[in-house]
C-alpha positions, -999 to +999 in steps of 0.1 A: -248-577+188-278-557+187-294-527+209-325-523+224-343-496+219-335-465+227-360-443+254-366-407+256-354-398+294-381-367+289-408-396+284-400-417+313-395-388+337-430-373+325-451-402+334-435-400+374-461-377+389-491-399+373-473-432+387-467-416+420-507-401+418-519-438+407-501-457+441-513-431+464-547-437+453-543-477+457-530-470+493-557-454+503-561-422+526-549-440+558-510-453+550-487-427+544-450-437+529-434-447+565-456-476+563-431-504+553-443-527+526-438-560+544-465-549+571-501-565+560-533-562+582-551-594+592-540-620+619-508-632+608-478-618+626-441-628+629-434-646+666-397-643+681-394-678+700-369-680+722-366-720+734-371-731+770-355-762+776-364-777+814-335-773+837-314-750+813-294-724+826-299-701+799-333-690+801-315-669+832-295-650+806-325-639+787-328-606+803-293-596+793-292-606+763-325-591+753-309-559+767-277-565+752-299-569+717-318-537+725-287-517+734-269-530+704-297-525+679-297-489+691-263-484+684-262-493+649-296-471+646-324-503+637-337-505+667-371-532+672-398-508+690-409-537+716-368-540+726-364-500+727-400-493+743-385-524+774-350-507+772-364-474+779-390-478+807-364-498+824-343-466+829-366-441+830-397-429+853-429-424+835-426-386+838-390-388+824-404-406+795-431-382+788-408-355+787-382-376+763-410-381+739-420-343+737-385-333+731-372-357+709-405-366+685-400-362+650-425-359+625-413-378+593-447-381+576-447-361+545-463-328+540-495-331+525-500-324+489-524-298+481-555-314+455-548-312+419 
């Protein structure tokens, strides 16, 4: 049985900030880290298709279950923004909703580094 070779810890954690320094430099100055690597400009974009057959009584469900999705996806915290922005102009008036913004934004971008 042999062993790879062994690595200095001191080594790997020394070359961090100049790995971390070269990927914000490939980003570019517009994406900060909230912006989720599966997201790509250009004019390809995932499609939720929900199938109409004629004469089906289901497409009269849709509304519910759309909410019941929404309400659900809350709950467990993932919610889609298109399903929670519909969710929550349903319930509340535009003022309500300007209010609800102020008070519960939350600024998760990251503080911004000062130049090296």
């Amino acid at each position: 049985m042999t062993r790879g070779t062994a690595v200095s810890v001191t080594g790997v954690f020394a070359r961090i900030p100049a790995l971390v320094d070269a990927a914000i430099a490939v980003r570019g100055g517009t994406a900060n880290d909230l912006v989720p690597h599966w997201v790509f400009p250009g004019e390809h974009h995932l499609e939720r298709v929900v199938p109409n057959p004629p004469l089906s009584r289901e497409i009269g469900r849709l509304a519910a279950l759309r909410r019941n999705v929404a309400t659900y996806r809350l709950a467990i915290g993932q919610p889609r923004q298109d399903d929670l922005l519909s969710w929550l102009v349903g319930r509340y008036s535009e003022e309500e909703l300007a209010q609800l913004q102020e008070e519960l934004r939350i600024d998760l971008a990251p503080p911004v580094r000062a130049a090296r």
